[in-house]
N, C-alpha and C positions, 0 to 999 in steps of 0.2 A: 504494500500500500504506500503509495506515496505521499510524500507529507503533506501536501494540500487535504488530498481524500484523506486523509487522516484525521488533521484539523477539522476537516467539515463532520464525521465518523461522529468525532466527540463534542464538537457543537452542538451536535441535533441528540446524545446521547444528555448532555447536562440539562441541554433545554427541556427535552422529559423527564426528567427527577432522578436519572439513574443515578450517577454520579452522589447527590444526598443518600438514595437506596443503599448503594453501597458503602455510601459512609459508613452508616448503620449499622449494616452486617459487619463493618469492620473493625466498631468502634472499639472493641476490647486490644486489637492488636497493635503490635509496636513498629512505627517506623522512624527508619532513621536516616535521612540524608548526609550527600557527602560533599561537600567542597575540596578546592585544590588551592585557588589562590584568586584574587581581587584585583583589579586593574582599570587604572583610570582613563587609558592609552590605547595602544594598536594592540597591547597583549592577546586582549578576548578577539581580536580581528585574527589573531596570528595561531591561537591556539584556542576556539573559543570552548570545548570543552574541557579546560584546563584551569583558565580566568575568564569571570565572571565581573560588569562591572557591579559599579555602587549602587548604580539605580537599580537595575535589576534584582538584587540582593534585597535590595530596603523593601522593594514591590513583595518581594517572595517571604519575606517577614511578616510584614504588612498582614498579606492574604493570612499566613495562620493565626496571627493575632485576631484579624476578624471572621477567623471563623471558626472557632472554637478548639484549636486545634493545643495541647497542652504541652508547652516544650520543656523537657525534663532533662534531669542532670545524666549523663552516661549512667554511672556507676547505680544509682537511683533504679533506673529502667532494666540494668541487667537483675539486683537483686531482689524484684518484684516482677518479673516476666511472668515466671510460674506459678505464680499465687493469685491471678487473678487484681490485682490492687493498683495496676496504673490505671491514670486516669483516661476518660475518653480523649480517645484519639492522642495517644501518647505520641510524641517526639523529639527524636535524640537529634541533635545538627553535630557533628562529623568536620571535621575539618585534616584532610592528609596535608604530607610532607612537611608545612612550616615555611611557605617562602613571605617575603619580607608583605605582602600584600595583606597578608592578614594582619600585620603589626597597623598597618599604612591606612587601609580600608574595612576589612573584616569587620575583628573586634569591635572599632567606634559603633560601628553601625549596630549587631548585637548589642553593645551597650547601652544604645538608644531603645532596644526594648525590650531588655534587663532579661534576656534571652540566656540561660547557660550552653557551654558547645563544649568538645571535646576535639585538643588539636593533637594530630598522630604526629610524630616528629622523626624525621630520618635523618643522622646524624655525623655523619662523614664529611657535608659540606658548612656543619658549625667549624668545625675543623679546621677545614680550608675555604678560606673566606675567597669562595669566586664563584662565576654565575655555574648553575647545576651544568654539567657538558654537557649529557645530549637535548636539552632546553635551549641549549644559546648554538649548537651546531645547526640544528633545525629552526631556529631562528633566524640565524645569519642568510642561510639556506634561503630562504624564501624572503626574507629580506632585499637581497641584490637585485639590482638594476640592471647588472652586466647580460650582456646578451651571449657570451661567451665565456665562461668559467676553467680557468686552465690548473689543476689539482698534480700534476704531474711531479715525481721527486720526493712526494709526501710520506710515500711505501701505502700508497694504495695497490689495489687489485691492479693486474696490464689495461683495464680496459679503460682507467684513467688517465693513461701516460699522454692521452692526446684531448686537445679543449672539448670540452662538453657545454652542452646547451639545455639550460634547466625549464626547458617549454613545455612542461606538463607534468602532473602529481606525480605519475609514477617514478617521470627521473627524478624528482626532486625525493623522494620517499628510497628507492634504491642509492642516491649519493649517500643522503644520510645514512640510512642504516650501515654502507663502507666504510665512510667514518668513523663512524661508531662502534663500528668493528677493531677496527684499528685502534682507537682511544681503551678499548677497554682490554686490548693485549700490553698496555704500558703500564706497567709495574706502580709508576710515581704517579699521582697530584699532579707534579710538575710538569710532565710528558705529556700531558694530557693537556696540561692549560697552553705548553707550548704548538703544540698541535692547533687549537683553539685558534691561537692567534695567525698561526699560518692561513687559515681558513680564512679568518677577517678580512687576512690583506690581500688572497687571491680573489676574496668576491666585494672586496671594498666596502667592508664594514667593520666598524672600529669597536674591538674586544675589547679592551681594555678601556674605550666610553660604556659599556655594556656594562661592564663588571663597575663603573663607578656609577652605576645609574642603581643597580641591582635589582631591577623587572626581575631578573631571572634568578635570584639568589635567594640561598634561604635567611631565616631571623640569625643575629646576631646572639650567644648564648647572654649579654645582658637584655637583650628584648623578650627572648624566650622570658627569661627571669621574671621582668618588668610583668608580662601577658600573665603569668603563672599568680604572680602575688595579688591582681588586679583582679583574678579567680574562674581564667580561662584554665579549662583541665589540662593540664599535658599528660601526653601518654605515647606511650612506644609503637615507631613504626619502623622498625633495625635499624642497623648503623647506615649498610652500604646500597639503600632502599632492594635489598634481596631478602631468600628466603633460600637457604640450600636444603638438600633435600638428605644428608645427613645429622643426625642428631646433634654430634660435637660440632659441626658447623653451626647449627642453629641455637645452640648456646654460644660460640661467640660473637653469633651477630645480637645478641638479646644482651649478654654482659657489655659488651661496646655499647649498643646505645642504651643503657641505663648507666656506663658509668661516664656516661657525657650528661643525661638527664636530670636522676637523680640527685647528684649536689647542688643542680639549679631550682627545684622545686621541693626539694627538703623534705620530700617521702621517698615511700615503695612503690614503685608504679605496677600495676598489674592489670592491663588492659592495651591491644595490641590488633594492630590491623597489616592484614595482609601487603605488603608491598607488591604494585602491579597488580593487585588483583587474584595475584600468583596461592593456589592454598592445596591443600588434601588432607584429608583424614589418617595420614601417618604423621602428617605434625604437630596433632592434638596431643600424642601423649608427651612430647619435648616441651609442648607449652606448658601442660598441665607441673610438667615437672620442674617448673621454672615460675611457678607463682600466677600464672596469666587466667585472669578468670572471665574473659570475655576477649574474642577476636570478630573482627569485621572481615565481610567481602566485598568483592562489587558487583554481587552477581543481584541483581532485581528484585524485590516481593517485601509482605510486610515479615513479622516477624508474631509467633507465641509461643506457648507454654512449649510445643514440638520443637520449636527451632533449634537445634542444636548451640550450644553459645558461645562456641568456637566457630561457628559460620554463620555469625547474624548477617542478614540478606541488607543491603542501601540500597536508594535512590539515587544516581548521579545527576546532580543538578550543571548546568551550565549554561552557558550562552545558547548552544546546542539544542535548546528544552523551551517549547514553546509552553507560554502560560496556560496555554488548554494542557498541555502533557505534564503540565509540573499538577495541575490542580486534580488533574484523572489519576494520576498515580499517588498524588497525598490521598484522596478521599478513598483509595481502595479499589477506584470502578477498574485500573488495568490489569491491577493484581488477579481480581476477579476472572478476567478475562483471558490471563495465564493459566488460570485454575480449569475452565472451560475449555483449552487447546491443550493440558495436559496427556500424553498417555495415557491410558487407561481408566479415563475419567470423560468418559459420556455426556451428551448434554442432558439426558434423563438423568445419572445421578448427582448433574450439579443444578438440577431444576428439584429433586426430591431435598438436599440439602438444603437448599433454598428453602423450601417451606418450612422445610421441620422449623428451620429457623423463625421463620415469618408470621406463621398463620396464629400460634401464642398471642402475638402479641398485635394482632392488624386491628383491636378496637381503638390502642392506642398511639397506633404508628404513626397519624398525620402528627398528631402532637410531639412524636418524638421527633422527628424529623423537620418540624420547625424552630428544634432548641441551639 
């Protein structure tokens, strides 16, 4: 479906009440959305599911503010999931990685409507203070003006040795990823930010104004600090934004970034989100074994009593997410509509479900669905 028929799909779906119906049905479960970072600039033109601006952000507040929607602290939501006790239309706001956008725009704005959030924090680039590499290579990338981009000498792939022409996604999405290829067999920080800057001066864009602007950089650990004390959660999201898929690795991606965290925020941290999205069920017992009592994904839906709490399900909000598709997946109606295209979940038994749920309560339904 494409995104016009889309739009129109759930226009004429809210304009018939479903969207409230679903509220409804969905009002006992937990959702939690995810941000990346905030931008006043070309960012969300450049990356828009990545940075989101101000206004957008404030609008998407806004709407849960008016309409009943109850935003809750992390830790709150994880240890009342099971027991029935959040309140209607519970939500958690999420905030990955930590780049300076949330210091800059984020937060003010949440604090404008005394909103709590939870920032996952990856911690390799507190470290080395320069913009995240494959953010600002993929930046630069699509950046340039140059009609011709000559990469050659860099110890790229042969098939860079000669100028390339970045006139369409896909070259521009295959240079990157070469690059990146390349940056991520260099041992050093420093190989990598030198690489960076080669890139700038072949496609004529200034790395080092990049890294003093810091769009693409994470928080500073006295801002982290600052954020933390002012009563934004921090909480763990690895060192090297990875997840490896042995145990002893996975403990020291978890002791790295808590022993960068932790002295900044003056606890235990025990709540952890997937880097990339990237997870499986043989990470749960390294987590378990290492204190962590709730991880996130990025994979879609709301969340209850079933959801495992080592894969609570987000919403990825962004520029990306029209206000029709950000207010159909708060209220539950797209969730629903996952639940209905499931395997082995027929439209008969998610029309019988349907009732069992409904038909209780239908003397008093309009009234509820007016609250």
């Amino acid at each position: 479906m494409t995104g016009t028929l889309k739009r129109v799909f759930l226009g004429l779906s809210k304009g018939l009440g479903l969207f409230r119906i679903a509220g409804w049905i969905t009002r006992k479960r937990l959702r939690i959305l995810c941000y990346h970072s905030f931008a006043a600039g070309e960012e969300s033109a450049f990356r828009p599911k990545l940075f989101i601006d101000p206004h957008t952000f404030r609008r998407r507040l806004s709407w849960l503010s008016s309409n009943g929607y109850s935003v809750v602290p992390l830790s709150q939501a994880v240890e009342t999931l099971g027991r029935g006790e959040l309140p209607r239309r519970a939500t958690v706001i999420t905030i990955d990685d930590g780049f300076v956008g949330v210091y800059a725009h984020g937060w003010p704005i949440l604090q404008e409507f005394g909103f709590p959030a939870t920032l996952y924090v990856t911690t390799h680039y507190i470290e080395h203070d320069a913009p995240v590499f494959d953010v600002a290579i993929q930046y630069m990338l699509w950046k340039t003006t140059r009609p011709e981009v000559d990469l050659s000498g860099l110890g790229l792939p042969p098939a860079y040795d000669r100028p390339i022409t970045l006139d369409s996604p896909e070259t521009l999405t295959e240079t990157a990823d070469a690059i990146l290829a390349l940056g991520e067999s260099a041992e050093e920080e420093s190989a990598r930010t030198q690489l960076a800057k080669s890139i700038g001066e072949r496609v004529s864009v200034d790395y080092t104004a990049l890294g003093q602007e810091r769009a693409y950089s994470l928080m500073r650990a006295r801002e982290i600090q600052e954020l933390s004390t002012a009563g934004l959660d921090v909480q763990l999201h690895s060192h090297a934004h990875r997840l490896p898929e042995e145990g002893w690795a996975v403990e020291r991606e978890l002791a790295a970034n808590r022993e960068v965290l932790e002295p900044l925020v003056g606890r235990r941290l025990a709540h952890f989100c997937y880097p990339g999205g990237q997870w499986s069920q043989r990470h749960w017992q390294w987590l378990e074994q290492h204190g962590i009592q709730s991880a996130t994904t990025c994979e879609a839906g709301l969340n209850d009593h079933t959801t495992p709490r080592l894969a609570l399900r987000r919403f990825l909000d962004g520029m990306n997410i029209h206000q029709l598709e950000f207010e159909a997946e708060m209220s539950g109606f797209r969730d629903l509509l996952r639940w209905l295209r499931a395997p082995r979940k027929p439209a008969l038994q998610f029309v019988l479900a349907w009732l069992l749920e409904v038909l209780p309560i239908l003397p008093g339904l309009a009234e509820s669905l007016a609250l």
